[in-house]
Backbone of each chain as ProteinMPNN parsed JSONL, in Angstrom:
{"seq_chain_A": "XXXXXXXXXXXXXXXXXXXXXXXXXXXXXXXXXXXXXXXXXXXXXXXXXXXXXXXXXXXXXXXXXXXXXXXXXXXXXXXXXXXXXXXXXXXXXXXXXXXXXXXXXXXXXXXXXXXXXXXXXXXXXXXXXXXXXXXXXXXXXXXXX", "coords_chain_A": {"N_chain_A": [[93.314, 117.339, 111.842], [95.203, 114.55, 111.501], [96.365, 111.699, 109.292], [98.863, 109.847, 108.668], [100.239, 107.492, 106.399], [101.355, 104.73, 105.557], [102.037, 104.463, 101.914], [101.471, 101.074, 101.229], [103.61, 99.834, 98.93], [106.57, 98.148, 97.242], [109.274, 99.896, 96.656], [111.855, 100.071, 94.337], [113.138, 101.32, 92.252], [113.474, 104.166, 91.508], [113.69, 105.887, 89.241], [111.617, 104.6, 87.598], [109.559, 105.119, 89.392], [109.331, 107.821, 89.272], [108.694, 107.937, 86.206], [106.06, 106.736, 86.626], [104.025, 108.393, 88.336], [104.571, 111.12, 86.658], [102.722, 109.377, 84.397], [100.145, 109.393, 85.993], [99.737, 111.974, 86.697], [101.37, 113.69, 88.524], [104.303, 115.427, 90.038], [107.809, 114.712, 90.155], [109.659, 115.415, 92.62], [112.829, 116.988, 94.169], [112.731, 117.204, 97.606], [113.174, 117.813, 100.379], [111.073, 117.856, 102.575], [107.486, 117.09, 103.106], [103.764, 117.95, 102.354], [101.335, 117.763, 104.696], [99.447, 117.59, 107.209], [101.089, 118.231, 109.416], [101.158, 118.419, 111.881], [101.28, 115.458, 114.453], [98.182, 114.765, 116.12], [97.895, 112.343, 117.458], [95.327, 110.37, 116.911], [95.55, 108.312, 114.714], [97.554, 105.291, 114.338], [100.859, 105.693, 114.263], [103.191, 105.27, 111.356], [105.075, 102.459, 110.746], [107.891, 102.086, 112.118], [108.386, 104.445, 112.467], [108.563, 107.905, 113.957], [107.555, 110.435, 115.677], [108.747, 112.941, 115.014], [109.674, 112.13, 112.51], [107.566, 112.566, 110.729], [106.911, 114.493, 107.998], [109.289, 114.944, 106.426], [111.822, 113.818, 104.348], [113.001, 112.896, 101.476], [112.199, 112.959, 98.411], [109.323, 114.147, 96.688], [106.569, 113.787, 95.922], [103.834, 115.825, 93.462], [100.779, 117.236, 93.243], [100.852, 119.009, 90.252], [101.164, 122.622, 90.36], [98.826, 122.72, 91.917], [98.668, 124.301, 95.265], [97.07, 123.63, 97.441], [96.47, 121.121, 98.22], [97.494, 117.99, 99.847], [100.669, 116.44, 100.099], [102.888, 113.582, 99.017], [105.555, 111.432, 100.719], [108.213, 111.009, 99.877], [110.835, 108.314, 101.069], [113.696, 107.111, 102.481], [113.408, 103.562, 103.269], [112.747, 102.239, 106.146], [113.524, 100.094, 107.543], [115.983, 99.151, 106.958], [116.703, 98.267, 104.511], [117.182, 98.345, 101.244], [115.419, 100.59, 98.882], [112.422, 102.164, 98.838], [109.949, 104.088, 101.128], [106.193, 105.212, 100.534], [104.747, 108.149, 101.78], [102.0, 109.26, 103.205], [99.269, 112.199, 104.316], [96.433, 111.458, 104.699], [94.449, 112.52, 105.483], [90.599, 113.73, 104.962], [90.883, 113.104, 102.357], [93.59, 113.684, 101.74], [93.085, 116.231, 100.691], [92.269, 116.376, 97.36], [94.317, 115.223, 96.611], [93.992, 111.763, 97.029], [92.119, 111.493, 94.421], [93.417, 111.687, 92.757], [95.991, 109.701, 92.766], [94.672, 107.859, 93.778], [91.957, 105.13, 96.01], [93.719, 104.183, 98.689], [96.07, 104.79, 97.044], [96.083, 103.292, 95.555], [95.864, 103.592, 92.329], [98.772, 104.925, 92.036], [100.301, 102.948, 92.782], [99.701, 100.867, 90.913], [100.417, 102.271, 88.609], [103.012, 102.107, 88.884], [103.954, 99.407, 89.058], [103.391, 98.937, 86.918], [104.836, 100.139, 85.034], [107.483, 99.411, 85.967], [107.891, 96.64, 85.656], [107.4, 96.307, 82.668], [110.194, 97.722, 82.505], [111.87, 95.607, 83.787], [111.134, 93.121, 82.171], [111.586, 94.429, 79.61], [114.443, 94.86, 79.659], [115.247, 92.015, 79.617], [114.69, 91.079, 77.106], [112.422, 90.714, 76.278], [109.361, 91.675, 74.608], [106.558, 93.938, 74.462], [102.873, 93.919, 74.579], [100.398, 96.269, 75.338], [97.474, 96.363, 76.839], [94.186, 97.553, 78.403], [91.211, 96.633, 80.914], [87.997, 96.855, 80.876], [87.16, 96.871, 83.646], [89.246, 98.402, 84.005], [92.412, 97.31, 84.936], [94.952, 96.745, 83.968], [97.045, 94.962, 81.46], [99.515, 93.159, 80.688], [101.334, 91.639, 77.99], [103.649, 89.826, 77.975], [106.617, 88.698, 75.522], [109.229, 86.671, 73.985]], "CA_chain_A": [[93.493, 115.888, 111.933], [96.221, 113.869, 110.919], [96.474, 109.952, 109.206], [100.001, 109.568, 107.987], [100.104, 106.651, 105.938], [102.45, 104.27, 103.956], [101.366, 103.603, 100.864], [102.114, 99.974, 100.603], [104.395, 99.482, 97.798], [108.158, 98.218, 96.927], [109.963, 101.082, 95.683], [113.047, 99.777, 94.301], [113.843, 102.175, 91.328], [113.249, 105.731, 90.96], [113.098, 106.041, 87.652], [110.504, 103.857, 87.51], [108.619, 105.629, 90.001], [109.063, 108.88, 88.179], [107.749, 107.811, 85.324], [104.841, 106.369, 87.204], [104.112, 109.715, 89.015], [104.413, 111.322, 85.213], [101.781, 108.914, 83.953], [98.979, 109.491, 86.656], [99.561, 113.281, 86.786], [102.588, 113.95, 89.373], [105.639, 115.333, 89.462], [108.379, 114.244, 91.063], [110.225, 116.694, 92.829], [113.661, 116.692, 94.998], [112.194, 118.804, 98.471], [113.147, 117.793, 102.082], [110.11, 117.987, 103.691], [106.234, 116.945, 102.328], [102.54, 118.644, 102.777], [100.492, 117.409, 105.167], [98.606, 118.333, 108.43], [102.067, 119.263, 110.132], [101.67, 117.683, 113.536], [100.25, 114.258, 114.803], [97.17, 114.579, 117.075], [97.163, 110.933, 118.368], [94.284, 109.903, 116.664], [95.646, 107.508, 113.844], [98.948, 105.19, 114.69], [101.968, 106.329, 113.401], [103.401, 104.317, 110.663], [105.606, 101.581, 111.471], [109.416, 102.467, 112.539], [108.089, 106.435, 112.252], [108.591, 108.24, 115.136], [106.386, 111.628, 115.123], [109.524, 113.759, 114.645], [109.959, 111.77, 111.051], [106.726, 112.751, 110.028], [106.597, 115.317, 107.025], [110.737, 114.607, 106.113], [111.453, 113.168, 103.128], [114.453, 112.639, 100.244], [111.637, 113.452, 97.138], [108.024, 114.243, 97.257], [105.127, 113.303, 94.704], [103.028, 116.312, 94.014], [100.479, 117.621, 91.786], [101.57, 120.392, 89.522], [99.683, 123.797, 90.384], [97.924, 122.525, 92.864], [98.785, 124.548, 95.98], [96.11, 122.832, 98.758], [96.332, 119.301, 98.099], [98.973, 117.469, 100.608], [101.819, 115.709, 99.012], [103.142, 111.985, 98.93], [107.129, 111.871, 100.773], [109.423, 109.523, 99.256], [111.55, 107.743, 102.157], [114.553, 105.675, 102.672], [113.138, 102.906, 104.242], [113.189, 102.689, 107.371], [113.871, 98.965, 107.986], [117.454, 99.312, 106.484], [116.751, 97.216, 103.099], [117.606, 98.945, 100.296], [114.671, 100.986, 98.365], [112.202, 103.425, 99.46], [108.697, 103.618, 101.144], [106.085, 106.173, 100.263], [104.247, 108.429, 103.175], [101.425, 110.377, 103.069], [98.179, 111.926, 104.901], [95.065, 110.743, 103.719], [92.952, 113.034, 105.952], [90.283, 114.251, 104.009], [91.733, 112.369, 100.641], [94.233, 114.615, 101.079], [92.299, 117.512, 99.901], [92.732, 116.244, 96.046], [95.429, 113.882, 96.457], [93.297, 111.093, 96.858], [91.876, 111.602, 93.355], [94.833, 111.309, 91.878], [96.539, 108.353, 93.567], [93.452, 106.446, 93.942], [92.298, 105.254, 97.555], [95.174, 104.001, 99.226], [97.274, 104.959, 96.313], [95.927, 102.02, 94.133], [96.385, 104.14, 90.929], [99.886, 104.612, 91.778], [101.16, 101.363, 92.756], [99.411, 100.527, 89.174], [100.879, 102.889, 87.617], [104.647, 101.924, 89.162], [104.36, 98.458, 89.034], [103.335, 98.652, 85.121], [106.514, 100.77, 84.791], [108.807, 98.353, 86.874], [107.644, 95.358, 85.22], [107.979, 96.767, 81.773], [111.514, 98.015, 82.468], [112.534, 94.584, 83.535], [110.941, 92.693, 80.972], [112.308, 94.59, 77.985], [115.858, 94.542, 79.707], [115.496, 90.838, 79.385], [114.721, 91.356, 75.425], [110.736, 90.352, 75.933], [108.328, 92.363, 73.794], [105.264, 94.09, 75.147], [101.702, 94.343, 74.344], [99.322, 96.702, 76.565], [96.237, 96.977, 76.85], [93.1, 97.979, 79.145], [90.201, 96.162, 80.201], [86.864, 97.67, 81.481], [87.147, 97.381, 84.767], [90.648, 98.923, 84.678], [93.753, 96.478, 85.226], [96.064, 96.907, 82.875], [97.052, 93.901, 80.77], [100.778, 93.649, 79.65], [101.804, 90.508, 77.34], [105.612, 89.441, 77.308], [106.743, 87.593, 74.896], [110.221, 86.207, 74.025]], "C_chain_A": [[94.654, 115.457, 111.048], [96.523, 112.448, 110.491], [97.192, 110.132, 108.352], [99.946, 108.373, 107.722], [101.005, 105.872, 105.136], [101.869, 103.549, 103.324], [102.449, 102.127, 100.866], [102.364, 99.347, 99.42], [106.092, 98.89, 97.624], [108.657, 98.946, 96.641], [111.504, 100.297, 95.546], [114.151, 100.524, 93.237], [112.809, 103.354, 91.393], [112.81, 106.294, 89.779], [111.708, 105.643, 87.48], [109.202, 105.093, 88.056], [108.476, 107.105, 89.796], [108.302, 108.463, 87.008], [106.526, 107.21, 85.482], [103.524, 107.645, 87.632], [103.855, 110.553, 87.704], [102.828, 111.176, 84.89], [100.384, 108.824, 84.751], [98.995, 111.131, 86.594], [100.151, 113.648, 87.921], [103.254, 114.572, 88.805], [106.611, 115.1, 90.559], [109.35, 115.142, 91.461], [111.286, 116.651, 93.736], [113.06, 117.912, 96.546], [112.459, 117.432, 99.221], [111.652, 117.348, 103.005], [108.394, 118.405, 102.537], [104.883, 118.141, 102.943], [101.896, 117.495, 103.324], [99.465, 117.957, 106.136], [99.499, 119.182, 108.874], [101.851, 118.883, 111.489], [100.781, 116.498, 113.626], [99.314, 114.637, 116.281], [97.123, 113.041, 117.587], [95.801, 110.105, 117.909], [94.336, 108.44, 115.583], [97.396, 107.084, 114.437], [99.952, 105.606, 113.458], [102.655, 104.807, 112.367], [104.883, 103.468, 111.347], [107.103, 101.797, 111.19], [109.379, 103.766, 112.288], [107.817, 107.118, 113.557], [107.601, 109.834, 114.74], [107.403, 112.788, 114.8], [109.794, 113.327, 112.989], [108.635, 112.288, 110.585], [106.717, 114.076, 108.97], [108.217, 115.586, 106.398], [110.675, 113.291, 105.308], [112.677, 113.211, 102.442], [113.617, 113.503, 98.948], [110.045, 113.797, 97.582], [107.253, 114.112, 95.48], [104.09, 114.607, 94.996], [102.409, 116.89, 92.667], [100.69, 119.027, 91.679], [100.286, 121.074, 90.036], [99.018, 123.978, 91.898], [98.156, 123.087, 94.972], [98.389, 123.534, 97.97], [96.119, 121.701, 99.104], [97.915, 118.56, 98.904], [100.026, 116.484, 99.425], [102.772, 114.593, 99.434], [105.167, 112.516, 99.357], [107.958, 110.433, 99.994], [110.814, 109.398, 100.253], [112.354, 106.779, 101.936], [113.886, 104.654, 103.559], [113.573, 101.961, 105.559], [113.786, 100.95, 108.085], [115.826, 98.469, 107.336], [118.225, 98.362, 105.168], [116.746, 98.389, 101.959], [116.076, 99.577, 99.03], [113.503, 102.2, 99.296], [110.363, 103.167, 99.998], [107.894, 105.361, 100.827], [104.616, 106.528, 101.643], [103.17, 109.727, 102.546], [99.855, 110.523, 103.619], [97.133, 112.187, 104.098], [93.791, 111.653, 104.272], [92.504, 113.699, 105.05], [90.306, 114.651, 102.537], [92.996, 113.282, 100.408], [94.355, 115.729, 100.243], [92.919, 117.456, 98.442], [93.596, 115.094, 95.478], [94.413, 112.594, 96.116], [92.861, 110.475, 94.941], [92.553, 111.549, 92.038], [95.311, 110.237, 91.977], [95.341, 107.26, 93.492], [93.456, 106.507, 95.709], [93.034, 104.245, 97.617], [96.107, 104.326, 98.378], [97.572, 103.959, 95.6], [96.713, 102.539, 92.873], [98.163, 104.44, 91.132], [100.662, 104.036, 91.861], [100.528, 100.667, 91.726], [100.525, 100.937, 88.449], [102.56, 102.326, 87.483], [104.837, 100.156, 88.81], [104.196, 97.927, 87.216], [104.504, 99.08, 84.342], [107.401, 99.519, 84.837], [108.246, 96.814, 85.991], [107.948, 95.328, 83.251], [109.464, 96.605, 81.4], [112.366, 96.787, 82.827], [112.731, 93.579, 82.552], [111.482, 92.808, 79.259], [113.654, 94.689, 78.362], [116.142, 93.194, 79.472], [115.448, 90.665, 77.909], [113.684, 90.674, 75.325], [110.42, 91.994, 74.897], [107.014, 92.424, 74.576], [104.259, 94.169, 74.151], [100.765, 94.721, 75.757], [98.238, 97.108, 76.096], [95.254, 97.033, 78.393], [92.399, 97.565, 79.446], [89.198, 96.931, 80.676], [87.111, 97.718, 83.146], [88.866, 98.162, 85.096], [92.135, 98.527, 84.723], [93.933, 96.788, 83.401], [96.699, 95.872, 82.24], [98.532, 93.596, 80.332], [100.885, 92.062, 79.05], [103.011, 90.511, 76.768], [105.415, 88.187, 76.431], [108.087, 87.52, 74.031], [110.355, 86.913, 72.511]], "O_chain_A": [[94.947, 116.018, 109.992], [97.023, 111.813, 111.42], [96.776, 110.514, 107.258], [99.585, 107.72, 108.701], [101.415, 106.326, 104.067], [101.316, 102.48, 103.585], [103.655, 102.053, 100.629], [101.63, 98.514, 98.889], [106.844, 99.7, 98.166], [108.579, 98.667, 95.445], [112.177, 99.998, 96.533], [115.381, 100.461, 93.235], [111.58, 103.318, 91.327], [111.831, 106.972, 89.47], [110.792, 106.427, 87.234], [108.326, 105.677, 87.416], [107.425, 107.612, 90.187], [107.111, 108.771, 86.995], [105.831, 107.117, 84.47], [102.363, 107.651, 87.223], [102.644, 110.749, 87.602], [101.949, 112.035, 84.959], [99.48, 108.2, 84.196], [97.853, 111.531, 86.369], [99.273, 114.099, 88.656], [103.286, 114.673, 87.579], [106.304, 115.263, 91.74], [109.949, 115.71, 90.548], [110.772, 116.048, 94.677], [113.022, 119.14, 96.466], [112.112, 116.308, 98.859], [111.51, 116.568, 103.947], [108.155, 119.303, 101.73], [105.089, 118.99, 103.81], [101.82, 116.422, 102.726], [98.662, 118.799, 105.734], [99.326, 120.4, 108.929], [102.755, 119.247, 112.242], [99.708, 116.446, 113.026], [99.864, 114.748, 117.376], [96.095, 112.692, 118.167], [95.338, 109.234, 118.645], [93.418, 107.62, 115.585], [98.244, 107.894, 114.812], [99.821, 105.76, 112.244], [102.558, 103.622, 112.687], [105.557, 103.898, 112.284], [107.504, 101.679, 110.032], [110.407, 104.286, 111.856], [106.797, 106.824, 114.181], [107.116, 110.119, 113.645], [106.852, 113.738, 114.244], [110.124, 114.242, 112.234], [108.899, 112.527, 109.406], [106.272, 114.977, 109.681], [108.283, 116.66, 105.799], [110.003, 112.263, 105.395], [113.554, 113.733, 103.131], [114.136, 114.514, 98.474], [109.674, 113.69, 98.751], [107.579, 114.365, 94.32], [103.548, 114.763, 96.09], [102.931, 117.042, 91.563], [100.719, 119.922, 92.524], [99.123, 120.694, 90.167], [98.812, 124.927, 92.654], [97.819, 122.294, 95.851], [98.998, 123.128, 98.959], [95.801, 121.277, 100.214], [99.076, 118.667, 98.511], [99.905, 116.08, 98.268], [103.502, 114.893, 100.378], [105.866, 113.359, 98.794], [107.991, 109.214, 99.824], [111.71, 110.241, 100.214], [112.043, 105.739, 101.355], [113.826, 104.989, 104.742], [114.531, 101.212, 105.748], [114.438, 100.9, 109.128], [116.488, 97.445, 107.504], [119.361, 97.972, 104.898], [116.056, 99.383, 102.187], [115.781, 98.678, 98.242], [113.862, 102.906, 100.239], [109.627, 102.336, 99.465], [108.53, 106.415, 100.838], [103.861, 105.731, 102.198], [103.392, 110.682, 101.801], [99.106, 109.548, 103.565], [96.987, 112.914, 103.115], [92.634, 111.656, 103.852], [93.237, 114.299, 104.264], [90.032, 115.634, 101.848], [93.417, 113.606, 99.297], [95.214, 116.109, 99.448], [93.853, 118.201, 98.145], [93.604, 114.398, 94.463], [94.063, 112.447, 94.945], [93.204, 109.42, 94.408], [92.3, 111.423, 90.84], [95.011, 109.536, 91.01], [95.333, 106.072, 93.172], [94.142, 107.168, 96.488], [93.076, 103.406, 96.717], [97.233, 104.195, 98.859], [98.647, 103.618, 95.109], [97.798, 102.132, 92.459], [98.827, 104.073, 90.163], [101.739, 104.206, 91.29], [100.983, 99.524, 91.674], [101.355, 100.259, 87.844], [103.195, 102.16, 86.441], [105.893, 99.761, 88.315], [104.669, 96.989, 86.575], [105.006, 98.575, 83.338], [107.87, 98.851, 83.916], [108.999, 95.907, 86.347], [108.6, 94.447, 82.69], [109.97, 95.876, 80.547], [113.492, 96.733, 82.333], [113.798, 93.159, 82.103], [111.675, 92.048, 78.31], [114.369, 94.618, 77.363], [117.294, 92.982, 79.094], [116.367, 89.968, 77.478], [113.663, 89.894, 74.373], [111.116, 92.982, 74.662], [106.456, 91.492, 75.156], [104.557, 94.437, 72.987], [100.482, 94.037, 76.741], [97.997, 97.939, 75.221], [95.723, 96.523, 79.41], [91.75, 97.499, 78.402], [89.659, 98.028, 80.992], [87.225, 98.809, 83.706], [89.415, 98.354, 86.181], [93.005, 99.381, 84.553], [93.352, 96.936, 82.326], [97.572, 95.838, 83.108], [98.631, 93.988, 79.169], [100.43, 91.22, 79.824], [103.427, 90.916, 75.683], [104.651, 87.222, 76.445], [108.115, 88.436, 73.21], [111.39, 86.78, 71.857]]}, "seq_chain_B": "XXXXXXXXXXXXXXXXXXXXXXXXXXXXXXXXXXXXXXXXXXXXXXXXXXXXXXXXXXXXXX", "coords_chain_B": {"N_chain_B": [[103.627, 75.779, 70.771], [103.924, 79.217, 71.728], [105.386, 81.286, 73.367], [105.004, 83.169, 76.841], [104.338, 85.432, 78.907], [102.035, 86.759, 80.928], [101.375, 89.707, 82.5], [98.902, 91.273, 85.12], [97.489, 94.076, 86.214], [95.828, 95.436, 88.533], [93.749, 98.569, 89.064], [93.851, 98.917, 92.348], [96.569, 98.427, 92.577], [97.242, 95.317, 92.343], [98.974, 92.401, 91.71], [98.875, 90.112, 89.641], [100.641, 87.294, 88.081], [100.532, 85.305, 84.86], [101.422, 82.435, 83.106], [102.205, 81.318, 79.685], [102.824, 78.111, 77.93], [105.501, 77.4, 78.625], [107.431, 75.24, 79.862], [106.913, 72.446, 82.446], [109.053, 73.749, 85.547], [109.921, 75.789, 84.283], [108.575, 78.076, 83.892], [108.409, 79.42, 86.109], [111.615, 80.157, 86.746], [111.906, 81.925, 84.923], [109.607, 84.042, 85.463], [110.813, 84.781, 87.745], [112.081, 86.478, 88.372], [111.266, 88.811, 87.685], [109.326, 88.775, 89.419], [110.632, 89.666, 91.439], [111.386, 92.432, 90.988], [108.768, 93.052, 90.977], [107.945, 92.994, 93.746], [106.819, 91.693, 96.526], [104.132, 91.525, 96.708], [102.802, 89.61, 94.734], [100.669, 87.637, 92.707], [101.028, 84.148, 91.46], [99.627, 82.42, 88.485], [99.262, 79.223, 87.483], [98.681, 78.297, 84.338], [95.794, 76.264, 83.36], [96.561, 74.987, 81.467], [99.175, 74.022, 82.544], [98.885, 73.428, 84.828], [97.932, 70.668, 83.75], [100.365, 69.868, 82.877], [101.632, 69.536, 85.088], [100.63, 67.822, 86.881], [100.492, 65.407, 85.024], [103.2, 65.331, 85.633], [103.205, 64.482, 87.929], [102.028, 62.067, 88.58], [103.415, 60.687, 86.868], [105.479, 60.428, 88.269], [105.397, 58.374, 90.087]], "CA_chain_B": [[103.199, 77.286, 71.58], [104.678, 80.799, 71.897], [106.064, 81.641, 75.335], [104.113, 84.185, 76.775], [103.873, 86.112, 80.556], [100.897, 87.696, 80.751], [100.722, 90.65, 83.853], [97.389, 91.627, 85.159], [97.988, 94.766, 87.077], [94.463, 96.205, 88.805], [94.058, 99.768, 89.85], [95.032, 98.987, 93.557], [97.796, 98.035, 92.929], [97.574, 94.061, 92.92], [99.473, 92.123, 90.747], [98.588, 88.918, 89.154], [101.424, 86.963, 86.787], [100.424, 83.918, 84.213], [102.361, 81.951, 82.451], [101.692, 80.285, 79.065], [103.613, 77.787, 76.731], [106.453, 77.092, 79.054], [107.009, 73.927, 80.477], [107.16, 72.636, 84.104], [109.144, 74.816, 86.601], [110.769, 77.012, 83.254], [107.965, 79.12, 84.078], [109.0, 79.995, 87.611], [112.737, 80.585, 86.353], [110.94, 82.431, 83.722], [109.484, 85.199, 86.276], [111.744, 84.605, 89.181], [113.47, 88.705, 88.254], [110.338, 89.841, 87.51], [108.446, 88.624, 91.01], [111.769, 90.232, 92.706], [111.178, 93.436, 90.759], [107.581, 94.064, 91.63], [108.063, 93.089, 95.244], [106.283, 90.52, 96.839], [102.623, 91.295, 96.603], [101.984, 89.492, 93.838], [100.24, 85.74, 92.663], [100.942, 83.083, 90.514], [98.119, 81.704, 88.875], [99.739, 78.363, 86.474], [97.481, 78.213, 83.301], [95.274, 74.835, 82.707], [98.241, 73.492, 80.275], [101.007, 74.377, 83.065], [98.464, 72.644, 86.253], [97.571, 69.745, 83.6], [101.024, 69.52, 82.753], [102.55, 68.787, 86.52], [99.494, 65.829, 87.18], [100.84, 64.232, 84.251], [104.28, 64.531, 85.843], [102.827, 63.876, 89.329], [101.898, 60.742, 87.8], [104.211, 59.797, 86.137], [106.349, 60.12, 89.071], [104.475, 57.82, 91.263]], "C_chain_B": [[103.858, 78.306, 72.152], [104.294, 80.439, 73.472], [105.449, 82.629, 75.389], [103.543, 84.319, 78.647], [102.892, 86.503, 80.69], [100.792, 88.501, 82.367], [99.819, 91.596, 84.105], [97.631, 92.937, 86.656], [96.596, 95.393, 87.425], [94.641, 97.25, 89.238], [94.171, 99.834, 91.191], [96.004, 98.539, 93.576], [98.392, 96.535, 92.467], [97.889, 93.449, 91.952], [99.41, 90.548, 90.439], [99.373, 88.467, 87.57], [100.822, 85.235, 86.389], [101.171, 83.708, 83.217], [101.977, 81.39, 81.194], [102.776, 79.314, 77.754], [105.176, 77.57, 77.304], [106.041, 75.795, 79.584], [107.829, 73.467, 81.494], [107.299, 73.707, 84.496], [109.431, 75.767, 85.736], [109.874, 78.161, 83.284], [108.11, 80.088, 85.386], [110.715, 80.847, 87.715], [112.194, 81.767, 85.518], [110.365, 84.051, 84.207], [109.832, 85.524, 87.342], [111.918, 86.181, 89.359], [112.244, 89.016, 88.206], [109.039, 89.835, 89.322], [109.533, 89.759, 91.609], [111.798, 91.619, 92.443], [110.092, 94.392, 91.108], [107.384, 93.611, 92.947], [107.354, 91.566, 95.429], [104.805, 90.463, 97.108], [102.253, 91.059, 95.181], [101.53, 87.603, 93.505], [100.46, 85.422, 91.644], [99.95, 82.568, 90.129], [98.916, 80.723, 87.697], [98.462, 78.546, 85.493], [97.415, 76.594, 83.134], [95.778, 73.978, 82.381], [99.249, 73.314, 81.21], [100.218, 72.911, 84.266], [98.36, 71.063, 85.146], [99.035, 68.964, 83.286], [101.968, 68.728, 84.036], [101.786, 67.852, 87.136], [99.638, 65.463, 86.876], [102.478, 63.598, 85.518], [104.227, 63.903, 87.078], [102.544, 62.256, 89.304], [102.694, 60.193, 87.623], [105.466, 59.294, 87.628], [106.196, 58.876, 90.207], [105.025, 56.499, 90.65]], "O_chain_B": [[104.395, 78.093, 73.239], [103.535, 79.823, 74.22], [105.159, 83.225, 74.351], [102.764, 83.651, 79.326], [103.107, 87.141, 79.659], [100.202, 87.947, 83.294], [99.809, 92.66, 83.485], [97.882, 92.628, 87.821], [96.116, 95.972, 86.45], [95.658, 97.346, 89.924], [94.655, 100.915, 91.528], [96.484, 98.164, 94.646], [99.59, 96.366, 92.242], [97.196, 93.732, 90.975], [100.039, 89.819, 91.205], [99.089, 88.876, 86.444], [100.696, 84.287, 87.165], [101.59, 84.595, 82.473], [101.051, 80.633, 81.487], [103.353, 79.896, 76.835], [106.072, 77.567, 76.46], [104.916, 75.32, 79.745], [109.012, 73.769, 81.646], [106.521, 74.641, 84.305], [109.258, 76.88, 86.232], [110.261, 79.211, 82.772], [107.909, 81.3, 85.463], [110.997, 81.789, 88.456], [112.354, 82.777, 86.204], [110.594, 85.058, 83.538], [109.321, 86.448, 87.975], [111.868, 86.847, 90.393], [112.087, 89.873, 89.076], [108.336, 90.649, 89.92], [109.079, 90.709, 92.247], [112.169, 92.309, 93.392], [110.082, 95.593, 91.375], [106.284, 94.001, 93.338], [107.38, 90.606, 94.659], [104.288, 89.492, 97.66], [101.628, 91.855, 94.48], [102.05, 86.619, 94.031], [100.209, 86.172, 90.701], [99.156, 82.141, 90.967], [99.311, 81.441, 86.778], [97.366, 78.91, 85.921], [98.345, 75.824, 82.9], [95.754, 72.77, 82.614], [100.192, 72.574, 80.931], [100.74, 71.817, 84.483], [98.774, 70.104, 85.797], [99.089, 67.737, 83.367], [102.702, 67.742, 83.973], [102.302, 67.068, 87.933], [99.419, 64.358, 87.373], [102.799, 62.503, 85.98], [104.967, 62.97, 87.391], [102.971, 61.455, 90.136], [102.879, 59.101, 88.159], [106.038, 58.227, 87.849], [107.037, 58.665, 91.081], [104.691, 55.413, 91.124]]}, "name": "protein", "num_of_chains": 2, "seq": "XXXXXXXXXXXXXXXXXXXXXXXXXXXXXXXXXXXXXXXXXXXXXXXXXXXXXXXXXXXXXXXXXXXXXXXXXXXXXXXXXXXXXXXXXXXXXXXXXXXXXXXXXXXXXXXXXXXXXXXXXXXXXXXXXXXXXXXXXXXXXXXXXXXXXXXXXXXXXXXXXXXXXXXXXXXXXXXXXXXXXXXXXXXXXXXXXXXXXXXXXXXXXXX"}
C-alpha cells in the first residue's frame, strides 16, 4: 500500500528546517530519491500537482539515523512555482517508525520548524527570546524588544 | 508596559501569535515578517488591553 502525503507546512528556509529535523531526531540528507512503498496502487489520491512518476524524487530527504526500515520524508521544490519547498511522504503504516518521530501528520515537525523559523526571524530583528514548555506540549516563545 | 510577542506553537504544528503592550495596529506592523515567515497557518488572538483598546478608539471615532 501506498499514501503519499504532503506534510502541510511552508518551507521557506532550509536551514531552518535542518535544524528542525536535528531537534526531533532527523537528519537531513542531500539524496535524489526518498523511501517509501515505491509505486502508487490507486488507493489514496496523489498529492496535489504530483503526477505518479514524481513520487519518491526529491532535492533532500529527512531521515532517521540508523534506521534502515522506516520510510523517509522528500524535500521538494514546490510544485506550484512559488519559491520554497513542500515536504512528501508515505504514511502507510506510520511509516514503519516515521510516524513516531514526526508526529501524526508531521505535527512534531512543523513544531519543531516553525519554532526554528520564528526564532531566526525574531532575533534577526534584535528581539530576545524566552522558551519554555507547557504540559500539554506547545511550546511557548516570548519576544521581547 | 514592556512590548512583548508571545508564540504559542502546539505539537501539530498550529501556530497561535499574541501581542502585548503595543498599541493599536503597531502590533500588526509588529508581526507582519514574522506571520510571512511562518506561512499562513497561523491566528491572531489581540490581548484584552489591545481589543479594549480599539472600542475605546471605535468610540471615540463615532
Amino acid at each position: 500500500m501506498s499514501h503519499v502525503a504532503d506534510i502541510e507546512m511552508e518551507v521557506n528556509d532550509l536551514g531552518c528546517l535542518k535544524e528542525a529535523a536535528k531537534a526531533i531526531g532527523l537528519e537531513f540528507v542531500e539524496k535524489s530519491t526518498y523511501k517509501w512503498f515505491g509505486r502508487s496502487v490507486g488507493d489514496y489520491p496523489l498529492p496535489k500537482g504530483f503526477t505518479e512518476a514524481d513520487l519518491g524524487k526529491c532535492k533532500y530527504v529527512l531521515q532517521i539515523p540508523g534506521n534502515s526500515k522506516a520510510y523517509e520524508i522528500g524535500v521538494i521544490e514546490r510544485k506550484d512555482g512559488k519559491p520554497g519547498y513542500q515536504l512528501l511522504w508515505d504514511f502507510w503504516n506510520k511509516g514503519y517508525g516515521l510516524e513516531d518521530v514526526v508526529g501524526k501528520d508531521g505535527g512534531l515537525l512543523k513544531q519543531s520548524y516553525a519554532v526554528m523559523r520564528a526564532k531566526k526571524e525574531m532575533l534577526r530583528k534584535g528581539y530576545r527570546v524566552n522558551t519554555t514548555k507547557d504540559q500539554a506540549g506547545n511550546v511557548l516563545l516570548a519576544f521581547t524588544e | 508596559m514592556a512590548k512583548k510577542i508571545l508564540v504559542k506553537v502546539s505539537p501539530t504544528g498550529d501556530v497561535q501569535i499574541t501581542t502585548s503592550g503595543y498599541q493599536g495596529s503597531e502590533c500588526q506592523t509588529a508581526t507582519k515578517d514574522l506571520e510571512k515567515a511562518l506561512g499562513a497557518k497561523t491566528s491572531d488572538t489581540p490581548t484584552a488591553e489591545a481589543s479594549l483598546q480599539q472600542a475605546r478608539h471605535n468610540a471615540e471615532a463615532r
